[in-house]
C-alpha positions as CSV (number, residue, x, y, z in Angstrom):
1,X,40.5,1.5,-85.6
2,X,37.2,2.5,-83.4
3,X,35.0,4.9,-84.0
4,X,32.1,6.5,-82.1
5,X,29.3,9.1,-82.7
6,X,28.1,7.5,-86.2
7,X,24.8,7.5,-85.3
8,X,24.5,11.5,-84.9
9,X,26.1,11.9,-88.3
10,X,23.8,8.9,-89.9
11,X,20.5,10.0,-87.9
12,X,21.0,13.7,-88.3
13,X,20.5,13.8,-84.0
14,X,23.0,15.2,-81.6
15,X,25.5,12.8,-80.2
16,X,25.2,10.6,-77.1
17,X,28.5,9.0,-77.3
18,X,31.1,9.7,-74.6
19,X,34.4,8.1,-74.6
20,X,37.7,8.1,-72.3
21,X,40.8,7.0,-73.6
22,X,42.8,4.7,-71.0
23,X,46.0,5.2,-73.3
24,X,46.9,7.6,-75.7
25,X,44.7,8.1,-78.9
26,X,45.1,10.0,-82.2
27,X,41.3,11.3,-82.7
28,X,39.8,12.5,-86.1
29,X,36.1,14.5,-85.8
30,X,34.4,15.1,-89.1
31,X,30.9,16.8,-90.2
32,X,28.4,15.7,-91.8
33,X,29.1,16.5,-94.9
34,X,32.7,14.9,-94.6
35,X,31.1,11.8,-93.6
36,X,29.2,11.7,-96.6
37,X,31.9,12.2,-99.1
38,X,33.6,9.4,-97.6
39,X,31.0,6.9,-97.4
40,X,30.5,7.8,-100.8
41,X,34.2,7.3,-101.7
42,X,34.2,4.0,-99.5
43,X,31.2,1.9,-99.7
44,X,33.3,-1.0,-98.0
45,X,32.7,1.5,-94.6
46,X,29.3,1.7,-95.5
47,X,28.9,-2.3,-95.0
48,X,31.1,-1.8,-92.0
49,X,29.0,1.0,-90.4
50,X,25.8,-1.3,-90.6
51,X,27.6,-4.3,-89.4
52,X,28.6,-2.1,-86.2
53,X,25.0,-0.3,-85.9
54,X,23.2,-3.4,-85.8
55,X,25.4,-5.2,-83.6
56,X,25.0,-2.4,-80.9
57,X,21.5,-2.5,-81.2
58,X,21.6,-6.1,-80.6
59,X,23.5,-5.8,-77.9
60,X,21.2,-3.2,-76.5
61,X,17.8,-4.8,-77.0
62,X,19.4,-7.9,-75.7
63,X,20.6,-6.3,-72.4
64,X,17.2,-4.9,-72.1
65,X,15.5,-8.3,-72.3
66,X,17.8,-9.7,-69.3
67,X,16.7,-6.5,-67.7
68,X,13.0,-7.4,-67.8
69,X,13.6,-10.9,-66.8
């Protein structure tokens, strides 16, 4: 039920994800243009894509703060 390398296919940039699997995994790797079609056939995974996206970048800007302290 993860998923990595939304960013790329929101922000149009190459991804920076890298994963590794301690078990094994059953992986799925869609374009662009796939992931489109299926945000716009499921706008529930839209919600869910921004709920993730901006709890990373929580998570980063709060690991930078301890950083500078």
């Amino acid at each position: 039920g993860s998923y990595v390398g939304e960013i790329a296919l929101l922000d149009h940039r190459p991804r920076t994800a890298t994963v590794v699997a301690k078990t094994p995994v059953s992986i799925e790797v869609i374009g662009q243009r796939e992931f489109a079609g299926l945000l716009a056939e499921v706008p529930e995974l839209s919600q869910q894509l921004l709920a993730t996206v901006s709890r990373r970048l929580a998570d980063l800007d709060e690991q930078q703060q301890q950083q500078q302290s």
